[in-house]
KOLLUMDREN-916001 format. One record per atom (N, C-alpha, C, O, CB): chain; x, y, z; residue in three letters; atom name; residue number from 1. Coordinates in steps of 0.1 Angstrom, whole numbers, plus 5000, padded with zeros to 4 digits. Glycine has a CB too. Example, Ala and Ser with C-alpha at 12.3 -4.5 7.8 and 13.67 -1.06 7.14 Angstrom:
KOLLUMDREN-916001
<atom A, <5132, 4943, 5078>, ALA, N, 1>
<atom A, <5123, 4955, 5078>, ALA, CA, 1>
<atom A, <5132, 4967, 5078>, ALA, C, 1>
<atom A, <5142, 4967, 5085>, ALA, O, 1>
<atom A, <5113, 4955, 5090>, ALA, CB, 1>
<atom A, <5128, 4978, 5071>, SER, N, 2>
<atom A, <5137, 4989, 5071>, SER, CA, 2>
<atom A, <5129, 5000, 5079>, SER, C, 2>
<atom A, <5134, 5011, 5080>, SER, O, 2>
<atom A, <5141, 4994, 5057>, SER, CB, 2>
This chain:
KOLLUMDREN-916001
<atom A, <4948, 4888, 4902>, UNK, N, 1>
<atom A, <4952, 4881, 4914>, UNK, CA, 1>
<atom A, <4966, 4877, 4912>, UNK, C, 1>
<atom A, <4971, 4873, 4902>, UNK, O, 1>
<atom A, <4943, 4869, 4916>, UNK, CB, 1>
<atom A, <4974, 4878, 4925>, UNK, N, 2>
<atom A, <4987, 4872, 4921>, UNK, CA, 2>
<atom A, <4989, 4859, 4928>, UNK, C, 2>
<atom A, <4984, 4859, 4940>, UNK, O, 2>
<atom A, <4998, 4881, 4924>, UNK, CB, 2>
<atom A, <4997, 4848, 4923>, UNK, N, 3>
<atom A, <5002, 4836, 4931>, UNK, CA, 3>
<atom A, <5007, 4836, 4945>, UNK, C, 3>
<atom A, <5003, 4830, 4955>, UNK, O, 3>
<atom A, <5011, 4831, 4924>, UNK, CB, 3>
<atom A, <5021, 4847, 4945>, UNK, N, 4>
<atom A, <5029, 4850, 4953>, UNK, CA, 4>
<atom A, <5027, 4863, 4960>, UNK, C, 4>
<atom A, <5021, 4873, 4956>, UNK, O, 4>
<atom A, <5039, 4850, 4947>, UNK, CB, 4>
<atom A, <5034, 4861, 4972>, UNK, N, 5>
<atom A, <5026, 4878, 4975>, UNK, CA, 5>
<atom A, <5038, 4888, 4967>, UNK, C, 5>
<atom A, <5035, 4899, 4962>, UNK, O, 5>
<atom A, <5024, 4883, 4997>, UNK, CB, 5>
<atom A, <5050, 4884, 4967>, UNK, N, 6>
<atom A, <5056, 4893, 4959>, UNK, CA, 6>
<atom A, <5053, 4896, 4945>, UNK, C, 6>
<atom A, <5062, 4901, 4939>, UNK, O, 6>
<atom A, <5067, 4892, 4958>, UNK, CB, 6>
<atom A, <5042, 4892, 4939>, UNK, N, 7>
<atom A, <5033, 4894, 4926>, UNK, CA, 7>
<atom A, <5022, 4907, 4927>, UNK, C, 7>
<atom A, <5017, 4915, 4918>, UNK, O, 7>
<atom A, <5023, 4880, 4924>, UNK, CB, 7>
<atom A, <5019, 4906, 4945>, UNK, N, 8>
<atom A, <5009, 4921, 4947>, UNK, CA, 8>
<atom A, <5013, 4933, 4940>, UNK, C, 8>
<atom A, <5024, 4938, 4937>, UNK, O, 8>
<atom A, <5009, 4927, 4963>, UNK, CB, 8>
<atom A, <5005, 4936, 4939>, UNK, N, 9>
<atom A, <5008, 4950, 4932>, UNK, CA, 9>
<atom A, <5001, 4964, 4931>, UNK, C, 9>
<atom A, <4989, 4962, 4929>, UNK, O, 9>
<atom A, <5008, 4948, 4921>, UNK, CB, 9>
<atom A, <5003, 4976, 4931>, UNK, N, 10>
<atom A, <4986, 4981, 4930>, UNK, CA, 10>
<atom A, <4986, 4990, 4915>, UNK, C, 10>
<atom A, <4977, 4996, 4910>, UNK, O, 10>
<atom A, <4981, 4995, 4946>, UNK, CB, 10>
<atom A, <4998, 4988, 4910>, UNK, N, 11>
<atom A, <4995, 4989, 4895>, UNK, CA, 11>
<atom A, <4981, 4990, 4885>, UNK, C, 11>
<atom A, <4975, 4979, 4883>, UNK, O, 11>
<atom A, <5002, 4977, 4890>, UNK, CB, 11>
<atom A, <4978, 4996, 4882>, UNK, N, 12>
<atom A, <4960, 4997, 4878>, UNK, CA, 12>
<atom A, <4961, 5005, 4863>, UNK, C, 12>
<atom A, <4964, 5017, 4862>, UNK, O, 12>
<atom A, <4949, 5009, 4891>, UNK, CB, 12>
<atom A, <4957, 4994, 4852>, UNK, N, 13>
<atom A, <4956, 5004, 4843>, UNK, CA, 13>
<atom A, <4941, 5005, 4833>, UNK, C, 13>
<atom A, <4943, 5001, 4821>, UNK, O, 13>
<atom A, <4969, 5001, 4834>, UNK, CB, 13>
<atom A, <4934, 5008, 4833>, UNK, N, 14>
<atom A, <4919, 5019, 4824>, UNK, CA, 14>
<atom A, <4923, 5016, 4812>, UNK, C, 14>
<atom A, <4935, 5017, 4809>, UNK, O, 14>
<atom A, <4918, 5041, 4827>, UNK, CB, 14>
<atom A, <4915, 5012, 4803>, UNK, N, 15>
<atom A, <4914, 5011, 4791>, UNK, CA, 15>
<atom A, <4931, 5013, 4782>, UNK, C, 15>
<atom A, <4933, 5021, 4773>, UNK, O, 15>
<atom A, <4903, 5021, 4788>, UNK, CB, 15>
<atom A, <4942, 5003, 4786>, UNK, N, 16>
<atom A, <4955, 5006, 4783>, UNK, CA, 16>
<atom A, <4960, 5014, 4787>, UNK, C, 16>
<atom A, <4971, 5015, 4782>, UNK, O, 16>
<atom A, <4958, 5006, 4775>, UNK, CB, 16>
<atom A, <4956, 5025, 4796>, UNK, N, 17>
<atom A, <4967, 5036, 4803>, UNK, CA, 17>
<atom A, <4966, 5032, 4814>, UNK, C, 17>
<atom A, <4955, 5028, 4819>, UNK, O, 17>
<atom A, <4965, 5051, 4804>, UNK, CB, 17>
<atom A, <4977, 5034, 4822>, UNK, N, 18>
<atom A, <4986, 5031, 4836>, UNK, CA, 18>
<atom A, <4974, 5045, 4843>, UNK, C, 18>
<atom A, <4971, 5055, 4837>, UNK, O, 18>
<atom A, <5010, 5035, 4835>, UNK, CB, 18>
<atom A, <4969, 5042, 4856>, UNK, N, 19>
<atom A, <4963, 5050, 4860>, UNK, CA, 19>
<atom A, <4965, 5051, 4877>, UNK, C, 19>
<atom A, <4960, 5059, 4884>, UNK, O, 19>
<atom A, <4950, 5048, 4855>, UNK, CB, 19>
<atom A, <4974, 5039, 4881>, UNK, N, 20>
<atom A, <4975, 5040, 4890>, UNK, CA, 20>
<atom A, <4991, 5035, 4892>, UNK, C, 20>
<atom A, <4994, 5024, 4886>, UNK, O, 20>
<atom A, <4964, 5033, 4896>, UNK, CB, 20>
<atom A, <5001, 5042, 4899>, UNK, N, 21>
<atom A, <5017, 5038, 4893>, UNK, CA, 21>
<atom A, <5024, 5034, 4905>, UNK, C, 21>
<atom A, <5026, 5042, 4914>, UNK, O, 21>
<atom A, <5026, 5051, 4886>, UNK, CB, 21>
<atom A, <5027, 5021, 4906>, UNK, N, 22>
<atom A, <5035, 5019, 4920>, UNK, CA, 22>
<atom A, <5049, 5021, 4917>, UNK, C, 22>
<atom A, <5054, 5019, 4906>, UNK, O, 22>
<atom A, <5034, 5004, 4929>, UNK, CB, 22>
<atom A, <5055, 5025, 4930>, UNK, N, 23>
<atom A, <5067, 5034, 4931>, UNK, CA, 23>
<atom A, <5075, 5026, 4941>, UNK, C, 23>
<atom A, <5086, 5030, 4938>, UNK, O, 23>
<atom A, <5064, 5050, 4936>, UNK, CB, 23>
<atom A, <5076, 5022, 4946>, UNK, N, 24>
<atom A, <5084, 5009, 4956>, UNK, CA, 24>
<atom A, <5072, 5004, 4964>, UNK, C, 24>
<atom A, <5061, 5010, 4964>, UNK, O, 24>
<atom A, <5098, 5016, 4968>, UNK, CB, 24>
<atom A, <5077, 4990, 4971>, UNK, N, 25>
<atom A, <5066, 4981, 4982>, UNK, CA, 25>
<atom A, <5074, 4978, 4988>, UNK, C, 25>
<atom A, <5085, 4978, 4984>, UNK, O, 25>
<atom A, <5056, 4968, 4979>, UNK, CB, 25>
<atom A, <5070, 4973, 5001>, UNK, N, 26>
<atom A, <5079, 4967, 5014>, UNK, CA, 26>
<atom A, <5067, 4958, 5020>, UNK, C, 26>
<atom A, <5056, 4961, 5024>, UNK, O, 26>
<atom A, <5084, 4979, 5027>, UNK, CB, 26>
<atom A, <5074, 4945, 5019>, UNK, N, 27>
<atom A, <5061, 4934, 5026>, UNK, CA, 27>
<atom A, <5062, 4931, 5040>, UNK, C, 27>
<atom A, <5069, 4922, 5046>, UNK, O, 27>
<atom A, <5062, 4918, 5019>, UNK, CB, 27>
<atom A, <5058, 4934, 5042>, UNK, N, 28>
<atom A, <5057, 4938, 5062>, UNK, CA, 28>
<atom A, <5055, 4925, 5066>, UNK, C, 28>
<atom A, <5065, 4922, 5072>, UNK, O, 28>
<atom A, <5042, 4948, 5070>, UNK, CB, 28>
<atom A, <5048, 4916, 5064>, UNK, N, 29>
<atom A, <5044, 4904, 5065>, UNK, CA, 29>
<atom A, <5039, 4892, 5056>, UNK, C, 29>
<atom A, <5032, 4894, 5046>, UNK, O, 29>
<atom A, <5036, 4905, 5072>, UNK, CB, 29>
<atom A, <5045, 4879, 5059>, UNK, N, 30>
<atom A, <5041, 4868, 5048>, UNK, CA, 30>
<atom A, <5034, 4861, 5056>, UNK, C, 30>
<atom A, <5033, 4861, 5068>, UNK, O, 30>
<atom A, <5054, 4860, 5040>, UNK, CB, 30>
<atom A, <5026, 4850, 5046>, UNK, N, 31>
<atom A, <5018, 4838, 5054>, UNK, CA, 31>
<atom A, <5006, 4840, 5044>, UNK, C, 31>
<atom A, <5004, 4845, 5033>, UNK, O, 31>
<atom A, <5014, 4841, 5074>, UNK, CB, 31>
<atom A, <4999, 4831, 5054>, UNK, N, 32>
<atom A, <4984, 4833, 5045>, UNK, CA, 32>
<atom A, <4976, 4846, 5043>, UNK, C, 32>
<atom A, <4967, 4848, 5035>, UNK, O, 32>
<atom A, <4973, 4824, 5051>, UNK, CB, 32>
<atom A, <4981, 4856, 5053>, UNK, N, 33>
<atom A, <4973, 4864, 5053>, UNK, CA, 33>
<atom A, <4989, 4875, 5053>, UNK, C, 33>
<atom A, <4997, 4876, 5062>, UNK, O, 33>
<atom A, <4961, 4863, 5066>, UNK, CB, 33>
<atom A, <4989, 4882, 5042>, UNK, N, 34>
<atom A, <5002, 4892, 5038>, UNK, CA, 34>
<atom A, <4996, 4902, 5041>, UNK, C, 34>
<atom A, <4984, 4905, 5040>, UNK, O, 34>
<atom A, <5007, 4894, 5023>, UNK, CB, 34>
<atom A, <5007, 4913, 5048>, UNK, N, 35>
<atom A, <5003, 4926, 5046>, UNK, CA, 35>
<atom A, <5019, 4933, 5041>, UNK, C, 35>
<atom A, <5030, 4932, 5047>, UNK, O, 35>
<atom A, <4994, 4934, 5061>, UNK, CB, 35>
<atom A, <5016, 4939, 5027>, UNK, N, 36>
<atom A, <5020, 4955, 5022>, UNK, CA, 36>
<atom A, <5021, 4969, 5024>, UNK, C, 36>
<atom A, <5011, 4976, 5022>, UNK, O, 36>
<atom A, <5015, 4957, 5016>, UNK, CB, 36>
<atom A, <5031, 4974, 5027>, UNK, N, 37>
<atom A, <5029, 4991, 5022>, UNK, CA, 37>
<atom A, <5031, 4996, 5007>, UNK, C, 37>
<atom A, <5041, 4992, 5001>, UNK, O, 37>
<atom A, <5042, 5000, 5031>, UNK, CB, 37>
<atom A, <5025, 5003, 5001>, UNK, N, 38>
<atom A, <5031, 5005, 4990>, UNK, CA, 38>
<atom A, <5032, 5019, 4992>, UNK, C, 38>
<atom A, <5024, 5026, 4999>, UNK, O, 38>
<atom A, <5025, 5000, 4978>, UNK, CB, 38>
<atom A, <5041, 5023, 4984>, UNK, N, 39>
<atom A, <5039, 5041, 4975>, UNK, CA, 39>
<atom A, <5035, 5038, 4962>, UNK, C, 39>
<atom A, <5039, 5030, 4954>, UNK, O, 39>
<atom A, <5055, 5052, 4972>, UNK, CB, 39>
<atom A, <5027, 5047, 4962>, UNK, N, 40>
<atom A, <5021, 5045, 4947>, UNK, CA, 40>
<atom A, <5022, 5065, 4942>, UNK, C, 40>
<atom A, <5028, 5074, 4949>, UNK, O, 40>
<atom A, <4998, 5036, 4948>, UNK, CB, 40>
<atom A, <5014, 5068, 4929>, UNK, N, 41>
<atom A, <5005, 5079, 4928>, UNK, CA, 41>
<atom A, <4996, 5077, 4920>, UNK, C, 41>
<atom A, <4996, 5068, 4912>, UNK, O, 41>
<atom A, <5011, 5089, 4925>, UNK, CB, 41>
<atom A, <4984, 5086, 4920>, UNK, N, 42>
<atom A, <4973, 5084, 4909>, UNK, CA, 42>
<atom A, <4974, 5090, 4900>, UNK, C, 42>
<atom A, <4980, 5100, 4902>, UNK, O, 42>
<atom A, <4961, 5087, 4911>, UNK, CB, 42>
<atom A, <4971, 5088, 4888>, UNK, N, 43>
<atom A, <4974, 5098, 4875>, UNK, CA, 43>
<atom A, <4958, 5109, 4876>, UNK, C, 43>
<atom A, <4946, 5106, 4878>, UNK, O, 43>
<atom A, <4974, 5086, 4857>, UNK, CB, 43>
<atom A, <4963, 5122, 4873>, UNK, N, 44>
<atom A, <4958, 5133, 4873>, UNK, CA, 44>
<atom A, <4952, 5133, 4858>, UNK, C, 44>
<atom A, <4961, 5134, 4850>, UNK, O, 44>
<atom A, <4967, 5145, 4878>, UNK, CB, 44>
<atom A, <4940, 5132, 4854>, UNK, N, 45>
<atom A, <4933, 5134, 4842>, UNK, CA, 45>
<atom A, <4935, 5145, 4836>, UNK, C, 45>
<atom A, <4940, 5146, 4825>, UNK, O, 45>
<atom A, <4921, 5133, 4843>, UNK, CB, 45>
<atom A, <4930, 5158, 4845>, UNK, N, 46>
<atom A, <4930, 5170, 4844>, UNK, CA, 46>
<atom A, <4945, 5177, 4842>, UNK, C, 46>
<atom A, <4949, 5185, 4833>, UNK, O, 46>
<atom A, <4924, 5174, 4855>, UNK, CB, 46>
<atom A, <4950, 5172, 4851>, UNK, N, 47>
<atom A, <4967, 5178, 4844>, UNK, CA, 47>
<atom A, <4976, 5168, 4832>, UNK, C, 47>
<atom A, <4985, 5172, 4826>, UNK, O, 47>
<atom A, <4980, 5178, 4860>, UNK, CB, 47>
<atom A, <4971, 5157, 4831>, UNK, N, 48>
<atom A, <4974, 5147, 4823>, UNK, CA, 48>
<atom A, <4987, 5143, 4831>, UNK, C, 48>
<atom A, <4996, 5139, 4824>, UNK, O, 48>
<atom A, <4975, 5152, 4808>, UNK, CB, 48>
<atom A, <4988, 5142, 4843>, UNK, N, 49>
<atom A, <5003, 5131, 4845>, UNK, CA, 49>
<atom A, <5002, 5130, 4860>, UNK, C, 49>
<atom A, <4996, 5138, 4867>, UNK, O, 49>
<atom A, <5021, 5139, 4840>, UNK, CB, 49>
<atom A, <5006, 5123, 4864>, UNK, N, 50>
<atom A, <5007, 5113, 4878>, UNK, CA, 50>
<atom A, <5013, 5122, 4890>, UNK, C, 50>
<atom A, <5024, 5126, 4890>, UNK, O, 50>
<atom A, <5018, 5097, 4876>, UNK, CB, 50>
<atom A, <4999, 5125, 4901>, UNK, N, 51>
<atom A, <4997, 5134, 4911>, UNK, CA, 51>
<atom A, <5009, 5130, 4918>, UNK, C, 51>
<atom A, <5019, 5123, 4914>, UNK, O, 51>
<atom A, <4983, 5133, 4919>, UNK, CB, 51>
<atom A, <5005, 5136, 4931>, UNK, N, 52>
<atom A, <5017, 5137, 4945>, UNK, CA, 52>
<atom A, <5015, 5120, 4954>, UNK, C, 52>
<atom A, <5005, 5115, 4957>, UNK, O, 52>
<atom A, <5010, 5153, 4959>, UNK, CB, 52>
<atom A, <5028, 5117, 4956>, UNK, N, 53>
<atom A, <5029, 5104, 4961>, UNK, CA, 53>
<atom A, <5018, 5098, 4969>, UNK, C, 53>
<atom A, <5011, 5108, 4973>, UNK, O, 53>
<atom A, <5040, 5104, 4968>, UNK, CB, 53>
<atom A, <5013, 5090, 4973>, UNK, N, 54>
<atom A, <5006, 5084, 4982>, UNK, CA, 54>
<atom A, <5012, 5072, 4990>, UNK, C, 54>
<atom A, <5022, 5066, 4986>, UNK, O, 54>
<atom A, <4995, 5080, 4977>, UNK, CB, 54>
<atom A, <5006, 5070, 5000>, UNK, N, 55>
<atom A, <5010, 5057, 5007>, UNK, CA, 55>
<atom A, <4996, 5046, 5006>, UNK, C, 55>
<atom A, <4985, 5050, 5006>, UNK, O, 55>
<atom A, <5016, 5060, 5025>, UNK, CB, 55>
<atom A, <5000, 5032, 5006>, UNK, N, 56>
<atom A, <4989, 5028, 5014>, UNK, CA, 56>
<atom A, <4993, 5011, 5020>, UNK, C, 56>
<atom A, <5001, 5003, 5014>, UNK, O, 56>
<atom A, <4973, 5029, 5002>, UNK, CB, 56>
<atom A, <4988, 5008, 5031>, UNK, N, 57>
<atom A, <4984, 4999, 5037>, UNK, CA, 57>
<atom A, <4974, 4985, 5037>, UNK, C, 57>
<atom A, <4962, 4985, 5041>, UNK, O, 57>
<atom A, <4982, 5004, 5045>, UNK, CB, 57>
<atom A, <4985, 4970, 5027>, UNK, N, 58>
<atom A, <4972, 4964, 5024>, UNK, CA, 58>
<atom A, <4975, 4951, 5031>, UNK, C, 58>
<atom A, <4986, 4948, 5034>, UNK, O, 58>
<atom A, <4969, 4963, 5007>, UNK, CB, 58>
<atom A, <4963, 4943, 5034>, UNK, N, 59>
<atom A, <4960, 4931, 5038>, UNK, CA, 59>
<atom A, <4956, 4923, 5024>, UNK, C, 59>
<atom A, <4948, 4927, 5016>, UNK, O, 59>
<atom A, <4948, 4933, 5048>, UNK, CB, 59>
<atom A, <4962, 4908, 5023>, UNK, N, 60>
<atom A, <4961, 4899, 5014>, UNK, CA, 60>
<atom A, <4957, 4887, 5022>, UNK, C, 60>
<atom A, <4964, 4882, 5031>, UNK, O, 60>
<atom A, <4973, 4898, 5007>, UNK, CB, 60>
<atom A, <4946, 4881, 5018>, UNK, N, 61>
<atom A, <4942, 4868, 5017>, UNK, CA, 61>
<atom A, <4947, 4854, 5009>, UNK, C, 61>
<atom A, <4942, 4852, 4998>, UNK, O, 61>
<atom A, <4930, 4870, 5014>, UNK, CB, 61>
<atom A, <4957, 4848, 5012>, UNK, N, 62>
<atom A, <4959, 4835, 5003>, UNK, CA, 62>
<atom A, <4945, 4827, 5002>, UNK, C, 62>
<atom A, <4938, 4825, 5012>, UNK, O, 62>
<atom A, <4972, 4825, 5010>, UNK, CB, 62>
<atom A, <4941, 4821, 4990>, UNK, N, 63>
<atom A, <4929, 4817, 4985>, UNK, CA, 63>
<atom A, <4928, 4808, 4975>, UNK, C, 63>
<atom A, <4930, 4813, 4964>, UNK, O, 63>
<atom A, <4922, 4826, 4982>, UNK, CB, 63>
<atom A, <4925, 4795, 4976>, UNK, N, 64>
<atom A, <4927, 4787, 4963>, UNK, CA, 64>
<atom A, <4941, 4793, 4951>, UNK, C, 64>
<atom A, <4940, 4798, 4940>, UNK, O, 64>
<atom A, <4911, 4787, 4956>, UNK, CB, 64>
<atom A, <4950, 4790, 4958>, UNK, N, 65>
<atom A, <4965, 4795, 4954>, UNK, CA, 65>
<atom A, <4966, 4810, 4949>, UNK, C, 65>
<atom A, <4975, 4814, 4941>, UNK, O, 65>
<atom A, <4971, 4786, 4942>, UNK, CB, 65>
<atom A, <4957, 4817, 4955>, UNK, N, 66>
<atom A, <4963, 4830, 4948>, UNK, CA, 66>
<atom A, <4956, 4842, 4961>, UNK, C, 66>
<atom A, <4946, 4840, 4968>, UNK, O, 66>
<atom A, <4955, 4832, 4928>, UNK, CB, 66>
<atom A, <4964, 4853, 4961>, UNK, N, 67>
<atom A, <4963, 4867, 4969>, UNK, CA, 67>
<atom A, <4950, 4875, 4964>, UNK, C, 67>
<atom A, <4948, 4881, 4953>, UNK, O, 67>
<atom A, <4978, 4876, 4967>, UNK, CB, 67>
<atom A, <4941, 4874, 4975>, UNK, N, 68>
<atom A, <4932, 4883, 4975>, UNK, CA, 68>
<atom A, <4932, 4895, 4982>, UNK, C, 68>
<atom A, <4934, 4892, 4994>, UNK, O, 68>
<atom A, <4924, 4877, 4978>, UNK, CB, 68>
<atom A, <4930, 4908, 4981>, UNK, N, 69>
<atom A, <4933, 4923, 4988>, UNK, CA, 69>
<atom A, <4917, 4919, 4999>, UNK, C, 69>
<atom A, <4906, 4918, 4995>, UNK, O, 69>
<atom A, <4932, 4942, 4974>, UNK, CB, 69>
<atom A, <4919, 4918, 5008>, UNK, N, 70>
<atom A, <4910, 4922, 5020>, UNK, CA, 70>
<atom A, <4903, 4932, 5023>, UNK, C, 70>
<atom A, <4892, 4936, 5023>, UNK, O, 70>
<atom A, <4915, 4921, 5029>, UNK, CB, 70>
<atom A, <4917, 4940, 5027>, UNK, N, 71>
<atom A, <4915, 4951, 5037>, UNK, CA, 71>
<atom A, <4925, 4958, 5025>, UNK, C, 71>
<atom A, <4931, 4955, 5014>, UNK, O, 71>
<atom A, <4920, 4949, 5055>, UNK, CB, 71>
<atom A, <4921, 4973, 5034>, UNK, N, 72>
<atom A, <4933, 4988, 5029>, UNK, CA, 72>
<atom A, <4930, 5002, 5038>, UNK, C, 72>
<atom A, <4920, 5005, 5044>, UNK, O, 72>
<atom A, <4930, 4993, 5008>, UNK, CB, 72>
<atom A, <4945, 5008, 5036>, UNK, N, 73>
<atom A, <4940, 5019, 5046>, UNK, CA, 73>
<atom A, <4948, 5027, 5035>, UNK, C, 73>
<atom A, <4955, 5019, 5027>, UNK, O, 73>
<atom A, <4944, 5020, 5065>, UNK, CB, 73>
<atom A, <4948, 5036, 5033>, UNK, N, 74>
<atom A, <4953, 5048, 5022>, UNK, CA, 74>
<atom A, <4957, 5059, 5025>, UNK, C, 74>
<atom A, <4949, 5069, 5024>, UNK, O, 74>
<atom A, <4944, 5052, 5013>, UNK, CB, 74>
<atom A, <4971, 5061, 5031>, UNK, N, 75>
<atom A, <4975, 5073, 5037>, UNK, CA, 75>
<atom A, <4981, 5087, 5026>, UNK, C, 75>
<atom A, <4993, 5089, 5022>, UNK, O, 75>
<atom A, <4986, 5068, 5047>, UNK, CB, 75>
<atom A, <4966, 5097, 5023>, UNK, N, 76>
<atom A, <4968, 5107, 5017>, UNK, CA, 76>
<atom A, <4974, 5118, 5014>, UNK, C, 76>
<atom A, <4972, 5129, 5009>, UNK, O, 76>
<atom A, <4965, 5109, 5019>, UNK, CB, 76>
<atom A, <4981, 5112, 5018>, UNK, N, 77>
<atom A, <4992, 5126, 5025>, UNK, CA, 77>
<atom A, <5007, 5128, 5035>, UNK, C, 77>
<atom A, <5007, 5122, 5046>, UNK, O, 77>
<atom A, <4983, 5135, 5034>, UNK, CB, 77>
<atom A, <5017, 5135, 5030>, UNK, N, 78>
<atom A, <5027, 5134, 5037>, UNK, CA, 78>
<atom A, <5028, 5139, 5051>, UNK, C, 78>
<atom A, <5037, 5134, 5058>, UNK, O, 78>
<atom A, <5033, 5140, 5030>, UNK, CB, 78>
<atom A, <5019, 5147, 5057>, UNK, N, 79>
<atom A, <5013, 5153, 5071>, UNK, CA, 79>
<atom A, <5008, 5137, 5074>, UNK, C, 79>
<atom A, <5014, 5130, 5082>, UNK, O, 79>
<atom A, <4999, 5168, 5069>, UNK, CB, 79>
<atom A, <4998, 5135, 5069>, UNK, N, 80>
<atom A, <4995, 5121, 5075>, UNK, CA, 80>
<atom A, <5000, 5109, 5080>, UNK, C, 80>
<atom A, <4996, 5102, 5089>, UNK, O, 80>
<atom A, <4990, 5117, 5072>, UNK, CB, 80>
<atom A, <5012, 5106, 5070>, UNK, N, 81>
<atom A, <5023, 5103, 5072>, UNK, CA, 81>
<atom A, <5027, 5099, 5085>, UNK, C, 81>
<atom A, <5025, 5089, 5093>, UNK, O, 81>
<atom A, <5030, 5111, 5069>, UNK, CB, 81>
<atom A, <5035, 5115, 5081>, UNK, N, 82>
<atom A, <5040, 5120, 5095>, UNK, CA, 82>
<atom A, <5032, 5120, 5108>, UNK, C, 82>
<atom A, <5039, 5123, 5118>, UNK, O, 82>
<atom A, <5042, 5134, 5092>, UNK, CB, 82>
<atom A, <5020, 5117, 5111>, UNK, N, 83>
<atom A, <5014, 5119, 5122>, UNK, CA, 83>
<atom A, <5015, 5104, 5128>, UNK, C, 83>
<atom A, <5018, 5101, 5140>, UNK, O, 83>
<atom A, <4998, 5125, 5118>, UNK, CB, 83>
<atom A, <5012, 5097, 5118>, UNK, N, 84>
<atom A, <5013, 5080, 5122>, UNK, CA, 84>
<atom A, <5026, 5076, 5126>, UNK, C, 84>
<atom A, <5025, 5069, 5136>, UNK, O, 84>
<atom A, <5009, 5071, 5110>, UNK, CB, 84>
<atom A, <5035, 5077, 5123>, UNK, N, 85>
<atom A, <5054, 5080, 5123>, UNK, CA, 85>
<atom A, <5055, 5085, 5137>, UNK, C, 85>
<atom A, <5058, 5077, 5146>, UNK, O, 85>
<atom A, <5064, 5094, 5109>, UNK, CB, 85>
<atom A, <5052, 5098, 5139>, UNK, N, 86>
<atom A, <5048, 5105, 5154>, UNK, CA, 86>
<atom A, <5043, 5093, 5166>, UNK, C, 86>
<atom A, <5049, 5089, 5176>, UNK, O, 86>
<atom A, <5032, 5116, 5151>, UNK, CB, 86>
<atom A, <5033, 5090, 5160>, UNK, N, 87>
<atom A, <5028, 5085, 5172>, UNK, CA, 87>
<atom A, <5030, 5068, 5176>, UNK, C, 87>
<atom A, <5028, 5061, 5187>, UNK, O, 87>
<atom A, <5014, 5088, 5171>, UNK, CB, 87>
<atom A, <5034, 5065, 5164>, UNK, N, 88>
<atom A, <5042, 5046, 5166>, UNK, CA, 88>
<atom A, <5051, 5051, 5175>, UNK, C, 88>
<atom A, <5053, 5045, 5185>, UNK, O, 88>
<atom A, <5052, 5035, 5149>, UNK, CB, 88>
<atom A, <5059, 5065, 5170>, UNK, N, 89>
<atom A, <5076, 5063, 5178>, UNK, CA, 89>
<atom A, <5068, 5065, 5193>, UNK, C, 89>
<atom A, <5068, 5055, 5200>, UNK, O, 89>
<atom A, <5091, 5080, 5174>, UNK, CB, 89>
<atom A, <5064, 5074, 5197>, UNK, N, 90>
<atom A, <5058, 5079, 5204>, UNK, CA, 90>
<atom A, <5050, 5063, 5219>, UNK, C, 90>
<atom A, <5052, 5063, 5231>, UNK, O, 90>
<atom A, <5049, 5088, 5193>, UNK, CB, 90>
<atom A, <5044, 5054, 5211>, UNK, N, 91>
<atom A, <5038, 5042, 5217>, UNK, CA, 91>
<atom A, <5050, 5030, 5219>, UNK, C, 91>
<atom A, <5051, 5021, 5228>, UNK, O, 91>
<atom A, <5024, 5037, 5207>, UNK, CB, 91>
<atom A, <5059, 5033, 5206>, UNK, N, 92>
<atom A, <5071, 5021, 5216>, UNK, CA, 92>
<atom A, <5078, 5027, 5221>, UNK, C, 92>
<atom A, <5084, 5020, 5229>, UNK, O, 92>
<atom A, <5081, 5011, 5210>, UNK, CB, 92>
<atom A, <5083, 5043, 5220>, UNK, N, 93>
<atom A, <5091, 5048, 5234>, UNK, CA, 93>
<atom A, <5083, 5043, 5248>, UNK, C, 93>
<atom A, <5089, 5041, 5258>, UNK, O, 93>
<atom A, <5092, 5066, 5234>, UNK, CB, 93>
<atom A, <5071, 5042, 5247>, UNK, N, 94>
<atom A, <5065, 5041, 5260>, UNK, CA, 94>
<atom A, <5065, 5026, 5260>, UNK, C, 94>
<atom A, <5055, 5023, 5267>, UNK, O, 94>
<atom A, <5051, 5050, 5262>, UNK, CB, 94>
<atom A, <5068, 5019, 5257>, UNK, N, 95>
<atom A, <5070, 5004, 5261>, UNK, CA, 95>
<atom A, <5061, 4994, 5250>, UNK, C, 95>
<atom A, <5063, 4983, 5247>, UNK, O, 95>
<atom A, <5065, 5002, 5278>, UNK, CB, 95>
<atom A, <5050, 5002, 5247>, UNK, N, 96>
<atom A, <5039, 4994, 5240>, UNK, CA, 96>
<atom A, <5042, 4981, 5235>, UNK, C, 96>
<atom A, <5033, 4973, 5236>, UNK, O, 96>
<atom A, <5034, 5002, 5228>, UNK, CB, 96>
<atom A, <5050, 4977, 5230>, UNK, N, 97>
<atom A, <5051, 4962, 5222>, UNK, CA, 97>
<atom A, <5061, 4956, 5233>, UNK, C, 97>
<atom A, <5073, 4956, 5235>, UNK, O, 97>
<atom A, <5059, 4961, 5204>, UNK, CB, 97>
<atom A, <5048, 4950, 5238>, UNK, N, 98>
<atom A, <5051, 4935, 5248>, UNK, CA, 98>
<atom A, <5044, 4928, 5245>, UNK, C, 98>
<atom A, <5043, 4917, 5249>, UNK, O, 98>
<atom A, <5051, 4933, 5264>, UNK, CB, 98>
């Protein structure tokens, strides 16, 4: 758990190996309830070293002083990405955020 939300992290490591590797974060939002993007990647067992980038989307709960993960959405892929990018531009060209 972290104090701060700049303490989040999705860093993950299995029996002393790093298994999950974050690669930059951007905190979209602060307050009691934080949300995160991170890039991360997973480490590949099978090839022995850390797959193709990922994105993901998290929600933080502040909680008796410390950040709890809520929520998450996990964007797989660079096409997927791209599809979401597509269609935000796409909903505020058309006025959407009023």
């Amino acid at each position: 758990m972290a104090a701060t939300v700049d303490e989040c992290t999705v860093n993950f490591f299995e029996e002393g190996k790093q298994v999950v590797q974050e690669l930059d974060k951007e905190i979209l939002t602060k307050g009691t309830w934080s949300t995160i993007m991170f890039k991360y990647q997973d480490f590949d067992k099978a090839k022995d070293k850390f797959g193709p980038v990922k994105y993901s989307i998290r929600r933080y709960q502040k909680r008796a002083g410390e950040y709890k993960m809520q929520s998450k959405f996990n964007i797989s892929s660079i096409d997927q990405a791209e599809k979401i990018i597509s269609v935000l531009q796409k909903w505020i060209a058309e006025g959407g955020a009023e």
